[in-house]
C-alpha positions as CSV (number, residue, x, y, z in Angstrom):
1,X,-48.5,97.3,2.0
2,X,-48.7,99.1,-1.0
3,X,-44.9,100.1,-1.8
4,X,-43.8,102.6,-4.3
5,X,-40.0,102.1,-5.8
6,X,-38.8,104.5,-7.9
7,X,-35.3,104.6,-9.9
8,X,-33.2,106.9,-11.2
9,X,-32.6,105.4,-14.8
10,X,-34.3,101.9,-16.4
11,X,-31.9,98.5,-16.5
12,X,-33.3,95.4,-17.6
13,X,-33.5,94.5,-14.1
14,X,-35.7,97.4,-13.0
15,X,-39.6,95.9,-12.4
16,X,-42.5,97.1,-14.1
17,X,-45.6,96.7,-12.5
18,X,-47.6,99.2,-11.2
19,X,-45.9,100.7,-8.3
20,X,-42.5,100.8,-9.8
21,X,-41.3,104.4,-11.4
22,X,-38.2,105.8,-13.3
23,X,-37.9,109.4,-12.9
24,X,-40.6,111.7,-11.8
25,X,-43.9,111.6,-10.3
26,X,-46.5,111.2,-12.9
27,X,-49.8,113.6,-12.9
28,X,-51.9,110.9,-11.4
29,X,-50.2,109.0,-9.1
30,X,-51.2,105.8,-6.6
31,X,-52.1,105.8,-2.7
32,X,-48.7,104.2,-1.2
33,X,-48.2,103.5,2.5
34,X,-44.7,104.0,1.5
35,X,-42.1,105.5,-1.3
36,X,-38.6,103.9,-1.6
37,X,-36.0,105.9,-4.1
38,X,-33.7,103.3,-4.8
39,X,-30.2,103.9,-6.3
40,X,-27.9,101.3,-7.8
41,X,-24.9,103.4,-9.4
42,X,-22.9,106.3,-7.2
43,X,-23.0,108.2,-10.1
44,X,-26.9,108.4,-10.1
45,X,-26.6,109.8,-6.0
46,X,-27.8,113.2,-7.1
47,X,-30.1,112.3,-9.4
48,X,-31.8,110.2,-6.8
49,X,-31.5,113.2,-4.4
50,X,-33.5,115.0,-6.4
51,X,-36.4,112.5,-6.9
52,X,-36.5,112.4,-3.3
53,X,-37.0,115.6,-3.2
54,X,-40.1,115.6,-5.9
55,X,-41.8,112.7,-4.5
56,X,-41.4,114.2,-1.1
57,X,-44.0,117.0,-2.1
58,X,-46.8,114.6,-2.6
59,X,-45.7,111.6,-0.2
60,X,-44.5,113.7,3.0
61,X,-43.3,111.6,5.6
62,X,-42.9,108.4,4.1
63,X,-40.7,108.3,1.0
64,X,-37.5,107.5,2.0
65,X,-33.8,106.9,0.0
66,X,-31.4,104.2,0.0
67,X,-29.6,101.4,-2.2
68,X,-26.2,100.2,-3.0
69,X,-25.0,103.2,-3.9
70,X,-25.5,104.3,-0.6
71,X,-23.5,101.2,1.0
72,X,-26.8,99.6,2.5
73,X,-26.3,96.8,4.0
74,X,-28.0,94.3,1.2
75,X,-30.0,92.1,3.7
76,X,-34.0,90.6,3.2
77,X,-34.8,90.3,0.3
78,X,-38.4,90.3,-1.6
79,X,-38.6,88.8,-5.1
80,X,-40.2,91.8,-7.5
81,X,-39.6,94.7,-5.3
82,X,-36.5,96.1,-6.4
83,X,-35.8,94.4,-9.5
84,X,-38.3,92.5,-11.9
85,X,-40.1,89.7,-10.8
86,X,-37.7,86.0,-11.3
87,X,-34.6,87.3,-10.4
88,X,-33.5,85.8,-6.9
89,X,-30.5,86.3,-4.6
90,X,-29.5,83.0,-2.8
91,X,-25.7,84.6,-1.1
92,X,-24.6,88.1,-1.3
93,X,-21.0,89.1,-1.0
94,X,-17.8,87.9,-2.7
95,X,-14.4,86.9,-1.3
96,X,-12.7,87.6,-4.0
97,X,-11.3,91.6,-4.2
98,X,-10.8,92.5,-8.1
99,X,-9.7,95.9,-8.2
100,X,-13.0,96.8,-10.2
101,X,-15.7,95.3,-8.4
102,X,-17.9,97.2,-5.4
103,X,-19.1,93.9,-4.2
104,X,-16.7,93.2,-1.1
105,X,-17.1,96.8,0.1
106,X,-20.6,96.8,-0.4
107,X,-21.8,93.6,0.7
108,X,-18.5,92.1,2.5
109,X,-17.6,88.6,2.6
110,X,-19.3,85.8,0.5
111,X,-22.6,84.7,2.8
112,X,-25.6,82.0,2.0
113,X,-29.1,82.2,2.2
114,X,-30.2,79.4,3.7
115,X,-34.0,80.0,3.0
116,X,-33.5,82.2,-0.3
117,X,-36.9,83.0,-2.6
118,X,-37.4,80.9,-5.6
119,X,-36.5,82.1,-9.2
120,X,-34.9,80.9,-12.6
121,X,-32.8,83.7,-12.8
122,X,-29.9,83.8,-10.3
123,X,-27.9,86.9,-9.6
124,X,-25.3,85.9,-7.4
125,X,-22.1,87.5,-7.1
126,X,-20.3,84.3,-7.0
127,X,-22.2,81.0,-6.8
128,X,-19.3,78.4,-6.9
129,X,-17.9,79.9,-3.9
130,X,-20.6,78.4,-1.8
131,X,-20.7,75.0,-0.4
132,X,-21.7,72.3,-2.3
133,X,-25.2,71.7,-0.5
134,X,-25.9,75.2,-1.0
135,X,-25.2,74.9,-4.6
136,X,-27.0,71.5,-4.6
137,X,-29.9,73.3,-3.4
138,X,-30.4,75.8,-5.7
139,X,-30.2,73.5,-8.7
140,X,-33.5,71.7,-6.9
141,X,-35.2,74.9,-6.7
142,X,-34.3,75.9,-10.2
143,X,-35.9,72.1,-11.1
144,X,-39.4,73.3,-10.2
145,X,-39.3,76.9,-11.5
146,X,-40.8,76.2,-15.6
147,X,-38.5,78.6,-17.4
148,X,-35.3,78.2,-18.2
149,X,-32.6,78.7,-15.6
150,X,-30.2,82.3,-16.4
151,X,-27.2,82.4,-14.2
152,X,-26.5,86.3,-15.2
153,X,-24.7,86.9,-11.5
154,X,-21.3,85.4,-13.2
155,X,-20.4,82.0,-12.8
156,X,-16.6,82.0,-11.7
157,X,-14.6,80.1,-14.7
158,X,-11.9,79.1,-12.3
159,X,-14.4,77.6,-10.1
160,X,-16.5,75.6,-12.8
161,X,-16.0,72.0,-12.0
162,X,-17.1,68.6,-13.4
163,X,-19.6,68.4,-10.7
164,X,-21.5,71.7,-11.5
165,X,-21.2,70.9,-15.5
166,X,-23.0,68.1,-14.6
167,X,-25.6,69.3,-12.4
168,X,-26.1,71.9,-15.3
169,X,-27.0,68.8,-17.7
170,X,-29.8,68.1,-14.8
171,X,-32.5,71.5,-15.6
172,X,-32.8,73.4,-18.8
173,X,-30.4,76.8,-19.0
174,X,-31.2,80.2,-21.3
175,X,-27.6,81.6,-21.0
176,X,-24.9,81.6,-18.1
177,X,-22.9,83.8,-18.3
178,X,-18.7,83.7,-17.4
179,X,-16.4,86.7,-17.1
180,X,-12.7,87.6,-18.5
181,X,-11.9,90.7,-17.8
182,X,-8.7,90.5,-18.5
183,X,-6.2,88.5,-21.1
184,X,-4.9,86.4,-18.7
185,X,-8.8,84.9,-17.9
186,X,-8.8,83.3,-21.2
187,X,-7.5,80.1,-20.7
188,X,-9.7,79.4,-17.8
189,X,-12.4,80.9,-19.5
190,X,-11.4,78.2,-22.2
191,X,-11.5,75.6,-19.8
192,X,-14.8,76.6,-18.0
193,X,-16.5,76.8,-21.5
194,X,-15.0,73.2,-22.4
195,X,-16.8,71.7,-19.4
196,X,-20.2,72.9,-19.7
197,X,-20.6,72.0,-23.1
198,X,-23.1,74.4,-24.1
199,X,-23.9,76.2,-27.4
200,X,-22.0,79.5,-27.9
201,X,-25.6,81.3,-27.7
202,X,-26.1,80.0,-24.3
203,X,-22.7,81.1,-22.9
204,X,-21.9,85.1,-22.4
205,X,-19.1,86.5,-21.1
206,X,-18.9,89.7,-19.5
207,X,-16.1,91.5,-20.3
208,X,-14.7,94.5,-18.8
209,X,-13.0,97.5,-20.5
210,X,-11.1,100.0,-19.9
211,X,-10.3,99.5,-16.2
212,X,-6.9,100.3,-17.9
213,X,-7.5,103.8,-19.5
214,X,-4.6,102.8,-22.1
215,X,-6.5,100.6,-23.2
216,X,-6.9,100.7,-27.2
217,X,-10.1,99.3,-28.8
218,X,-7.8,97.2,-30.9
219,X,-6.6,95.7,-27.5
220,X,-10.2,95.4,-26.0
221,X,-11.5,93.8,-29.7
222,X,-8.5,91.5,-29.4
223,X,-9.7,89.9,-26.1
224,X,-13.7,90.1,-27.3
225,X,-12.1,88.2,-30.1
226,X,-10.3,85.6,-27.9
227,X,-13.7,84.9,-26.1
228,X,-15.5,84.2,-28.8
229,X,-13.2,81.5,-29.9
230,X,-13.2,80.2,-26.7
231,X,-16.7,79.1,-27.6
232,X,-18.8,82.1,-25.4
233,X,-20.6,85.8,-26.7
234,X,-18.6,88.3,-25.4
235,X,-20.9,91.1,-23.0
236,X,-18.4,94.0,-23.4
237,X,-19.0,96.3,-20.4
238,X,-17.5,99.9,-20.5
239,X,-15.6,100.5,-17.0
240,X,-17.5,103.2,-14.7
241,X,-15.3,104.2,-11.4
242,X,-17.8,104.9,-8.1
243,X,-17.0,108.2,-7.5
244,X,-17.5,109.9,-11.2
245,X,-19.8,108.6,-14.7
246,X,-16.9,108.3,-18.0
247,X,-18.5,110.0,-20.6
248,X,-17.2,107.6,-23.6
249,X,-16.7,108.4,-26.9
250,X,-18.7,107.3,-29.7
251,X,-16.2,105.1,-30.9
252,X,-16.0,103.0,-27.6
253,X,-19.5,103.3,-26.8
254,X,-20.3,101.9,-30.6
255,X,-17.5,99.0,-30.1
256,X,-19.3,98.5,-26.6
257,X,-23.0,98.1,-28.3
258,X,-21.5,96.1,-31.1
259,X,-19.9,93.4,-28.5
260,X,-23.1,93.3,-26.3
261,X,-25.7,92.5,-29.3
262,X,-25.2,88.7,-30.9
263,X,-26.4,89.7,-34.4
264,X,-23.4,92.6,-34.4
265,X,-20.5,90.8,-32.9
266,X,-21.7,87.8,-35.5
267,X,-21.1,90.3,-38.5
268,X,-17.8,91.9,-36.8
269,X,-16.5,88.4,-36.4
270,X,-17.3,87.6,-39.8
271,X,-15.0,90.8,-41.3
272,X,-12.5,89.9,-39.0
273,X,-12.0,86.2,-40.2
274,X,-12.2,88.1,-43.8
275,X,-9.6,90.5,-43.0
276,X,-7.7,88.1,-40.9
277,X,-8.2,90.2,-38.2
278,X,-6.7,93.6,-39.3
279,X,-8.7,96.6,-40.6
């Protein structure tokens, strides 16, 4: 079946062969047996109205609209179709319920895959909250893939165990990634770092800012600062609510690029340690 996707902004998730579009149709466009406007963020909802609406004209009848920002119920999935091609999904949902995150309401309680797809780069919401054979059985999968594994789903620090660190030893990883989105996940972001033993380049650490709109960038640099002594690359991530888009200023959206690219933060650690951290 040939399957058109199209999206209403480009992620480094979004695919790129052929069939997949961002934005408009183009002036020569593919036969499709079928058009799928996909939206990932509430805030794009009207944008991807609108695409329906221009692909409609030239696919009638079968384009059609959906994705989590809709609430879909996240259920098969197909490797390559809605995001690029080695990215797999072996559970969907998350029993945790941070104030920030979509996942429970979207996707509801954590849930395995007992006969996921095979890919190096696993999304999960939370893997460690699965059981141990599940876990077990990714890792074999992941054996047999010839890249180097990326756990960019966020591996929970509280949850990282002996027993994973050591079945991490067992393939070859490209970056994991943690999260501390708060002050208070430092010392078991610490602790989570400590047992997997891997080079700071490897380990990235999403970090949330701004949930609290008090928040100060001093305050925000301070934690970004704390994670990177706890041995991980902060991944500094500028808080969007689901039912409206922030529009930043440049000051937080430069402090957000500089804490997501290595070769910045490296520099802005750098003048920190020479200005013993005040500017």
């Amino acid at each position: 079946m040939r399957v058109i996707r199209v999206f209403p902004r480009k992620t480094s998730f979004t695919p790129t062969d052929a069939y997949a579009f961002v934005g408009n149709p183009p002036m020569i466009r593919p036969e499709a047996d079928y058009v799928y406007i996909s939206c990932v963020f509430s805030w794009d909802v009207e944008e991807a109205k609108r695409l329906f609406e221009a692909w409609e004209q030239y696919y009638k009848g079968i384009t059609h609209i959906g994705g989590p920002a809709f609430e879909n119920d996240a259920g098969y999935f197909m490797p390559g179709r809605f995001v690029k091609q080695g990215i797999t999904f072996t559970s969907r949902g998350c029993n945790n319920n941070c104030p920030w995150c979509l996942v429970p309401k979207r996707e509801g309680k954590l849930r395995t895959d007992p006969v996921f797809r095979a890919g190096h780069i696993i999304q999960d919401n939370n893997l460690l909250q699965c059981h141990a054979p599940h876990i077990k059985s990714v890792f074999e999968m992941l054996r047999y893939q010839g890249k180097a594994a990326t756990f960019s789903g966020g591996i929970d620090a509280t949850l990282v165990t002996d027993w994973f660190a050591d079945e991490l030893r067992t393939i070859t990883i490209d970056q994991i990634f943690l999260a501390a989105d708060t002050k208070s996940a430092i010392t078991p972001l610490r602790k989570a770092v400590a047992k997997i033993g891997l080079p700071r380049s490897k380990v990235r650490c999403y970090a949330l800012t701004k949930f609290d709109p008090n928040e100060t960038i001093d305050q925000a640099e301070e934690r970004m600062r704390l994670i990177w002594e706890a041995g991980a690359m902060p991944f500094a991530q500028l808080y969007q609510p689901p039912e409206r888009y922030i529009e930043y200023t440049y000051e937080w959206l430069a402090f957000q690029r500089t804490w997501q690219r290595p070769a910045a933060m490296i520099a802005r650690m750098k003048a920190l340690d020479s200005t013993g951290g005040a500017e």
